[in-house]
N, C-alpha and C positions, 0 to 999 in steps of 0.2 A: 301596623299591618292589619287586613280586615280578618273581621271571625273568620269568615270562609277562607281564607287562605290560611289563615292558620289550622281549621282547622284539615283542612288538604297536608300542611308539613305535620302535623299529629299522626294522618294514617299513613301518607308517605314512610315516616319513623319506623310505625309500626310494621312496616314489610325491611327494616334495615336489617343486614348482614350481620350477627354477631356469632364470630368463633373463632378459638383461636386467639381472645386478648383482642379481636380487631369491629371494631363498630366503623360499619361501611355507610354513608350515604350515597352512594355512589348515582350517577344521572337520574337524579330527582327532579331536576329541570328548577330547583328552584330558587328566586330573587333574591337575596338574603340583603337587606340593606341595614336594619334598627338592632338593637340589643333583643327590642321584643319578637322582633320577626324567630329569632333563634334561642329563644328563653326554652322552648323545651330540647332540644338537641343538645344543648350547655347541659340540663339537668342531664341527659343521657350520660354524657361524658362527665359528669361529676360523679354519676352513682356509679359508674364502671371501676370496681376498683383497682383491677389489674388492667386496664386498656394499655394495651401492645403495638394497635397502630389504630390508625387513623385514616378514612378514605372519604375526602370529601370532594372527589373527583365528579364534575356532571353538573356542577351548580356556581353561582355567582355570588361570592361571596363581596360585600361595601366594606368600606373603615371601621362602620361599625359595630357591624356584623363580627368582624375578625377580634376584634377586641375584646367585644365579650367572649368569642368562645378561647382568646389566649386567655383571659382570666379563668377558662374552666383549666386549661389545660397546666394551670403554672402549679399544679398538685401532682402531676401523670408524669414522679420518676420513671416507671416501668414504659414509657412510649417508646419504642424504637421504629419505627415507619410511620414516614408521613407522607400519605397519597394523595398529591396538592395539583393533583393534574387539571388541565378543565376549566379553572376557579374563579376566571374573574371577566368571562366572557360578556362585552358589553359594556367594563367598567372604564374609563379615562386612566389611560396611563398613570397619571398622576397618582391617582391612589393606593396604587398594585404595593408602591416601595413601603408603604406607610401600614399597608394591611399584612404585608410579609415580616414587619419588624417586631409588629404586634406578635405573630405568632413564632417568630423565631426568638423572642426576649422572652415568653413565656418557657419556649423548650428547654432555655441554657435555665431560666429561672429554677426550673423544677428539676434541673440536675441528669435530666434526661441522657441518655446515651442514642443515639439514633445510628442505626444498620442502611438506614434506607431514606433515599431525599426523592421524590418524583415531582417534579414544579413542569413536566409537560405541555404542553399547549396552552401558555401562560405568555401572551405576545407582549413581556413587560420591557423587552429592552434593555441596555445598558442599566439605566435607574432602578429595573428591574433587580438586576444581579449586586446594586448596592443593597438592595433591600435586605438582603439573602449572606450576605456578607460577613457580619458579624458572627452569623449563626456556625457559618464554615469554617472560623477561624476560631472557634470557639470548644473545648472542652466534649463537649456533646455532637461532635462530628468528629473527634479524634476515634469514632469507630465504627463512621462511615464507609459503609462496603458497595454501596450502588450510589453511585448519582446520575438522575436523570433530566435533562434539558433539553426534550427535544423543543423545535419550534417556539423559542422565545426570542425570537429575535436579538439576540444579544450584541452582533458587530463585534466590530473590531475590539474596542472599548469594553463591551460585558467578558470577551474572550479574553482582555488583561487582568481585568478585575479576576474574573472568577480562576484565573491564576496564580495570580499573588496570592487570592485566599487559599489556592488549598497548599499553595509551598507555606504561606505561616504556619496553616494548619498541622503538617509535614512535621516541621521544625518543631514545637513547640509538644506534640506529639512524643517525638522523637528525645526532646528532652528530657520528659518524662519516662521513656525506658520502655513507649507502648506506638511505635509509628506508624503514620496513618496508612492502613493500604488497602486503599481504594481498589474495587475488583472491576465493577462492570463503569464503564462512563458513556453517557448516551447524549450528542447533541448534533445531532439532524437539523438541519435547515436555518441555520442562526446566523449564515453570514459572516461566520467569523476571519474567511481570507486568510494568507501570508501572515500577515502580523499577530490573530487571535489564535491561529493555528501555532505557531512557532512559539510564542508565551507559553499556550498548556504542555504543548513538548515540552519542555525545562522543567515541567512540576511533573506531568507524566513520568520522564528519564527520573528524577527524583525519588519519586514515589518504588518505582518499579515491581508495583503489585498486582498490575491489568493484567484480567482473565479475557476481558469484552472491551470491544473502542468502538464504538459507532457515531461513525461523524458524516454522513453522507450531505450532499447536495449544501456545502459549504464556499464555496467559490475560492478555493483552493488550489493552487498552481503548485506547479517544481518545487519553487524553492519554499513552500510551505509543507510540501510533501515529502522532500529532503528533510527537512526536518522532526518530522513526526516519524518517520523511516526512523530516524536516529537513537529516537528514543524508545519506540519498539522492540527493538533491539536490546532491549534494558529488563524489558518487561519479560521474563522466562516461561512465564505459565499462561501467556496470551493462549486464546484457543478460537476468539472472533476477532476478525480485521473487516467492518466496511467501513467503508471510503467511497462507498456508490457517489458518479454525479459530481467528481471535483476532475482538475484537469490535471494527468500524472504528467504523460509525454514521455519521451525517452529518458529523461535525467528522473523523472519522479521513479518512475516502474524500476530502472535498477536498483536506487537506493532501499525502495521497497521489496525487490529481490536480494539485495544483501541484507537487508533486516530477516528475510525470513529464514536464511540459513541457520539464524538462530534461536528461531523458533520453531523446538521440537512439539510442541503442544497444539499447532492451529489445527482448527476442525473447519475452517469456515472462512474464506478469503471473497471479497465481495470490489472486486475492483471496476465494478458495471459502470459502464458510462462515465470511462475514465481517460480514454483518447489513450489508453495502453501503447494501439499501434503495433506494425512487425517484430521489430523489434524487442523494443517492450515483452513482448508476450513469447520472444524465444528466450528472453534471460529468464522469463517466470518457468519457462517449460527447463531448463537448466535447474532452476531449483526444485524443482517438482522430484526431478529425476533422483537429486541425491539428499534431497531432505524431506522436510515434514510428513513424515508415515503416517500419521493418522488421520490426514484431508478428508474430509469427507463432502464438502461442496466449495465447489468452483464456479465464479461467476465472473468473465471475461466479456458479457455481454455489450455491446454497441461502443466498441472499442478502435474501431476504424483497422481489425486486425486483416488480412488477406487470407489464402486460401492456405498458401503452402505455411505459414505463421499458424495455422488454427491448425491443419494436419500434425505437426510438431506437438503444440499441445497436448492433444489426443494421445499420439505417443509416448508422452510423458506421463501419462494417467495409467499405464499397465499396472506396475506395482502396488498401485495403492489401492490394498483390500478394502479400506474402510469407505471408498468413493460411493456416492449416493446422486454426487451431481454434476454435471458438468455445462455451465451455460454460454453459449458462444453464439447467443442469437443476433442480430443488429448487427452481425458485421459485414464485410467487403468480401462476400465470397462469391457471389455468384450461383446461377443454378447450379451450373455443375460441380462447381466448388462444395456445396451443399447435401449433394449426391456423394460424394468421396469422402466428406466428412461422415455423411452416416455408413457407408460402407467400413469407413476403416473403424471406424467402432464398432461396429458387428462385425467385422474379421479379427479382432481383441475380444470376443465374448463382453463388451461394454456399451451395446448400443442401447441399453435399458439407462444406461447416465445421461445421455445426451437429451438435454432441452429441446424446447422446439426451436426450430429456424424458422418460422414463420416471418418477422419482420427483417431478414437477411436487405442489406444495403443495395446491394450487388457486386459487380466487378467493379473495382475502383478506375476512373478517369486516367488513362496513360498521359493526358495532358495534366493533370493536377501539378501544380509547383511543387517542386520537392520541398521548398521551405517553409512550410506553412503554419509556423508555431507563433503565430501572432500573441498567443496567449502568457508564452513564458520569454520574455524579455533576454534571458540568459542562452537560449535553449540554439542560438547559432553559434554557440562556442566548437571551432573544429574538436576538441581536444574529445579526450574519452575519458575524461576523469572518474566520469559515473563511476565505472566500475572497479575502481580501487576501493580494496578492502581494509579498513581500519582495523587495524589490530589494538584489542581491548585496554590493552596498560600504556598507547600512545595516545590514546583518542580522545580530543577535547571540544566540547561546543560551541560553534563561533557564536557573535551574536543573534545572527538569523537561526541559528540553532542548526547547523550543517557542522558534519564532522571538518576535523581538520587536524594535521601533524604538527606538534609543536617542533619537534626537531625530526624532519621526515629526510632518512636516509639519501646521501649522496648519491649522485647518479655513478657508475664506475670509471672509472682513468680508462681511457683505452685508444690504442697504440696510433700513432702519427698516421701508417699506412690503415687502417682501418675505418678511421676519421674521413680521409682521404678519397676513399672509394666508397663510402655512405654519402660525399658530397655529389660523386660524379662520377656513379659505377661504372664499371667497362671489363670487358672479360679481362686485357692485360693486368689492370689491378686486382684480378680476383686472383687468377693465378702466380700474380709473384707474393700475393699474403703466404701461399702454402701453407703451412701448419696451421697458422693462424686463422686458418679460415673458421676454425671452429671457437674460436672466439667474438664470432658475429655475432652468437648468444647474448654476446654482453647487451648488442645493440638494445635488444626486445626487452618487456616485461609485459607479464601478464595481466598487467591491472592498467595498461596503457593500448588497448587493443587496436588504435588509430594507427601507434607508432611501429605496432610489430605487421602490422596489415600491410604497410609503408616498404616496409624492411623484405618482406618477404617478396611483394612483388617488383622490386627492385634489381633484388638477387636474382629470381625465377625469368627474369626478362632477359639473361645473357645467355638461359641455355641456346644450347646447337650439341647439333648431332655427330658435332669431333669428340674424338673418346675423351679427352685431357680436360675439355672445358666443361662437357656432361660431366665427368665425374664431379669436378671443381665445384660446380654449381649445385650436384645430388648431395655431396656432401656440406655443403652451406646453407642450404633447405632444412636437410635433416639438422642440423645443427638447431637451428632457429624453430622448428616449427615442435620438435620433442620438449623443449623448453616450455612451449606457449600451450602446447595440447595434452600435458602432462601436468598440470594443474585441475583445480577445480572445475566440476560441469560450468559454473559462470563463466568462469573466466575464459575457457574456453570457446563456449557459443558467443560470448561477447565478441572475442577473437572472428570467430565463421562468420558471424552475422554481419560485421563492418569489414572484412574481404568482402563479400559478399554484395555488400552496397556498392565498393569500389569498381567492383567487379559489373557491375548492374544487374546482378540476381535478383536484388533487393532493393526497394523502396526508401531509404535513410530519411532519419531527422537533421537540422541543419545543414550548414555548408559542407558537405562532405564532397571533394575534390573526386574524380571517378579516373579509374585507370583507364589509359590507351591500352585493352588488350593484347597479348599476342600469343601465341599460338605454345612458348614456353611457356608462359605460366601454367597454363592446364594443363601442361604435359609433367611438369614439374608438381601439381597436384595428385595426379594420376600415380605417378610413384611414389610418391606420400602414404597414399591411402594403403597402397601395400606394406608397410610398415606397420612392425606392433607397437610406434607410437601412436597411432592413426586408429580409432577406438570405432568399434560397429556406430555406435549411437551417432559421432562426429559425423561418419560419411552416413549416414542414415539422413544427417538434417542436411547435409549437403545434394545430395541425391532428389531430398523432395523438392528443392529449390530450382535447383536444374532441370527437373521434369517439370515444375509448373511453369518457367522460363526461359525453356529455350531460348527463343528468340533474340535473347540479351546476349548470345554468345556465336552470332550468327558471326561474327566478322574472322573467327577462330571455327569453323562448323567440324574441321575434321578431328581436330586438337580437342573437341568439346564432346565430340561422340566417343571417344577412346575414352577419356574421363567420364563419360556417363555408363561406357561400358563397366568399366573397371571397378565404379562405386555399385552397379548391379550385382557383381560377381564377386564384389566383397559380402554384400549383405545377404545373399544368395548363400553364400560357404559358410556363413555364421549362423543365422536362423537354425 
C-alpha cells in the first residue's frame, strides 16, 4: 500500500467512532487488500480492550485484509456486534466465502458471544452463506438476537443453507438449556422464492422468538407465503411483518390473515405490493376488526385492491387508537373511488392516517379475466380451503411448510332426505324434510365459505310468496346463515366475500362458478339482515358493495332495492 494511502487510512482512523465498546469505521471508502494496508486498524482493535462491536461497514475488505484483522480479533471475547455490511464491494465472489471464514473462525476462536450479525449488502450468494455457516451453527451465535441479510443475493440454495444453520443452531442451543431466540431477521431482496422461504419457516416455526420478519421483494408466491403464515403464527411477540413486493393472491393474504389473529403484538404490517386484491383485503379488514389492538401502520399499497375492498378497510381502522398509518396508494380505485376514501376517513375523525393516493391505478378493466393468477400455479383450486383455521394441538407442517390435519374431523352423517335435496333442491323436498329442515346446518361450515355460499343460495332460490314455502325456506336460511355469521369476523367476511363473488358484487380469484340470480335470494337476504344473527358490521360490508355495484344486480333490480334499502335502515338504526 502506498505512504499516501496509508497515510489517508491513519487520519480516516483518526475521525473513527469509539463509544460504547464499539470502534466504527464506517464508509471510509477504503481498498483494504494486504495485511499492510490494515496494520494500523488491527493495532486499533488490538489496543481496545473491551471492544463490544465492530463496524466495518463502507469499505472493501480482500482475503487478506480479513485475515489479518481476524487474527486481531481472535482476543475480543467481549464482541458482541459485527457490522459487516457494505464490505466487499468490487471483490470476486470467490473470495467473500474465504474472507467470512477468516473472520467468523476468529469469533468462535475468541469465545465470543455475538447479539448481532449485519452481512448487508454483501452480494456473495449461496457460497456466500457457506462462508457465514460455521459461524451460525456455532456456540457464539447461540445468542444471536438480530440477523441481518439484506441484499446478498443468497437464492434458493443460501435460503436452505442459512436454514439448516440456524435450526442446528436452535438445537444444539437448546441442548444446552439456553435456545436460540432470534428476534429481528432481515432479508430483503435475496431471491429466496417458495423453496428458501419455506426452509426458514421450519426454523422460524422452531425458533418462535421474532419480534421483526422483513423479507421484502423476495419472489415469493402462495405457497411460499402459506407457509411463512404458518409459522408466524408460532412467533407470539412478532410486532413487524414486511413482506413488501412478493406475490400473496388470495390463498397467501388468508393464511396471512389467520396468522394474524394470533398476533396480539403487531405494530406494523407492510403487505405493499403484494397482489393482496378484493378479497384479500376484506379478510385483513376482518382481522383488523377483532384483533391486533395496537396497529399502528398499515401498508396495503399497490395491491390491485378496488374501491368498495379499500372502503372496508378504512372501516376497520376505527378502533385502533394506536394507528399512525394507513397506506392504500397504487390501488384500483379510481378518482372517485379516491374521493370517498378520503371522505370516509374524515367522517372517522382518521383522515390524518391516510397516505397519499397519488399513484392510484384507476378503475380496474370490466374486461380483465377473472383468472388471472398466472403467478400461483395452485391458486384456481374452486375450493376455499384458505380459510380453515388450524387449531393448535392438531396442526402439523407439511413439507412445503403449509398446515395440514393429521386426523381432521369427519364430515357429519346426514339424513337420506337431506342428501337428496342438496343434490336437486325443489320446494317439494324442502317441505316434506319439516323439522328437519333445521338440520341443513349440518350442510355449511365456516371454514369452507365456497360450500355454505353454495348451500345458501340454493335454499334462497325456492323462496315465493306462499306463506308455507316462505316460511319453509326463512326458516332454512335462518338455520344456515346463524351458523356461518356467528363465528369469527374471518370466517364470516370470508363467508360475504365469496356470495358475493357468486353473486357478481365482487371481483374473485380462480374458477369461481357465478350464480343465475334471482330475485329470492336477495329477498331471502333482506330478511336475514333483520335478524340479530345479522351483525351491523356484516351488512355494513354488504351495503358498501351493493352501492359500488349496482349494476351486477340489475337482472333482480327491484328485489336488489328492497335489500339495499333494508341494509340502509339497519345501519341507520344502529349508528
Amino acid at each position: 500500500m502506498a505512504s499516501d494511502d496509508i497515510a489517508q487510512l491513519a487520519d480516516a482512523l483518526s475521525k473513527t467512532h469509539v463509544r460504547d465498546g464499539e470502534l466504527s469505521y464506517k464508509d471510509l471508502g477504503q481498498k483494504l487488500d494486504t495485511e499492510e494496508s490494515v496494520k494500523d486498524l488491527v493495532r486499533e482493535i488490538e489496543q481496545y480492550q473491551d471492544l463490544r462491536a465492530l463496524c466495518l461497514e463502507g469499505n472493501t475488505v480482500g482475503v487478506e485484509a480479513a485475515q489479518a484483522i481476524a487474527k486481531a480479533l481472535k482476543n475480543k471475547d467481549q464482541l458482541q456486534r459485527c457490522y459487516w455490511s457494505d464490505m466487499f464491494t468490487g471483490r470476486l465472489r470467490s473470495e467473500i466465502p474465504t474472507a467470512l471464514r477468516s473472520l467468523g473462525s476468529a469469533v468462535m476462536c475468541a469465545g465470543a458471544r455475538l447479539t448481532e450479525l449485519d452481512l448487508s449488502d454483501n452480494a456473495f450468494g449461496p457460497d456466500g452463506v457457506k462462508g457465514i455457516e460455521q459461524l451460525l451453527k456455532s456456540p457464539s451465535c447461540h445468542t444471536l438476537r438480530e440477523l441481518k441479510l439484506n441484499n446478498c443475493g443468497m437464492g434458493i440454495g443460501g435460503g436452505k443453507i442459512l436454514a439448516e444453520a440456524l435450526t442446528e443452531c436452535h438445537r444444539q442451543s437448546s441442548a444446552l438449556g439456553a435456545p436460540l431466540k432470534l428476534r429481528v431477521f432481515v432479508a430483503g431482496r435475496n431471491r429466496l422464492e417458495n423453496e428458501g422461504a419455506s426452509a426458514l419457516a421450519k426454523a422460524f416455526q422452531l425458533m418462535g422468538s421474532l419480534e421483526e420478519v422483513h423479507m421484502p421483494q423476495n419472489g415469493i408466491n402462495s405457497t411460499g407465503v402459506m407457509a411463512l403464515a404458518s409459522a408466524m403464527r408460532h412467533n407470539p411477540e412478532l410486532r413487524v411483518l414486511n413482506f413488501n413486493d412478493n406475490t400473496f393472491t388470495k390463498k397467501g393474504t388468508l393464511a396471512m390473515a389467520q396468522a394474524l389473529r394470533h398476533l396480539r403484538n403487531i405494530q406494523v404490517i407492510n403487505f405493499g405490493d403484494c397482489l393482496v386484491r378484493p378479497e384479500g383485503a376484506i379478510a385483513l379488514a376482518a382481522v383488523l376488526r377483532e384483533g391486533v389492538p395496537i396497529l399502528k401502520e398499515l401498508n396495503l399499497s399497490f395491491g390491485e385492491i378496488t374501491e368498495a375492498a379499500a372502503l372496508v378497510v378504512a372501516q376497520s381502522v376505527i378502533s385502533k387508537p394506536h394507528m399512525e398509518t394507513v397506506d392504500l396508494n397504487g390501488n384500483c380505485l379510481g378518482e372517485e373511488g379516491c374521493e370517498a376514501l378520503r371522505e370516509a376517513m374524515e367522517n372517522m375523525d382518521k383522515g390524518d392516517l391516510l397516505a397519499s393516493l397519488s399513484d392510484d391505478e384507476g378503475e380496474p378493466d370490466d374486461e380483465d379475466e377473472e383468472d388471472d393468477d398466472d403467478d400461483d400455479d395452485d391458486d384456481d383450486d374452486e375450493s376455499d380451503d384458505d380459510c380453515k383455521e388450524d387449531e393448535e394441538d392438531d396442526e402439523i407442517v407439511s413439507e412445503d411448510g403449509t398446515p395440514r390435519k393429521d386426523d381432521s374431523p369427519e364430515k357429519p352423517q346426514i339424513s337420506a332426505e337431506i342428501a337428496s335435496f342438496l343434490s336437486s333442491p325443489s320446494t317439494e323436498k324442502l317441505l316434506q324434510l319439516g323439522e328437519m329442515r333445521t338440520n341443513l346446518k349440518q350442510l355449511v361450515d365456516a371454514s369452507d365459505p365456497h360450500n355454505a355460499a353454495d348451500v345458501y343460495l340454493k335454499i334462497a332460490s325456492l323462496y315465493s310468496e306462499e306463506s308455507e314455502t316462505k316460511s319453509a325456506v326463512f326458516e332454512s336460511v335462518d338455520a344456515v346463515l346463524k351458523k356461518i355469521l356467528s363465528g369469527s369476523d374471518l370466517h364470516s367476511y370470508c363467508f360475504l366475500s365469496t356470495l358475493m363473488v357468486m353473486m357478481g358484487l365482487l371481483k374473485g380469484e380462480g374458477k369461481v362458478k357465478k350464480a343465475s340470480l334471482v330475485p329470492g335470494q336477495l329477498l331471502c337476504l333482506e330478511h336475514a339482515i333483520q335478524q340479530e344473527y345479522f351483525h351491523l358490521h356484516q351488512a355494513s360490508l354488504l351495503h358498501t358493495f351493493m352501492t359500488k355495484n349496482s349494476g351486477a344486480l340489475k337482472s333482480c333490480s327491484s328485489a336488489s332495492e328492497r335489500l339495499r334499502s333494508s341494509l340502509k335502515k339497519k345501519i341507520n338504526e344502529q349508528q
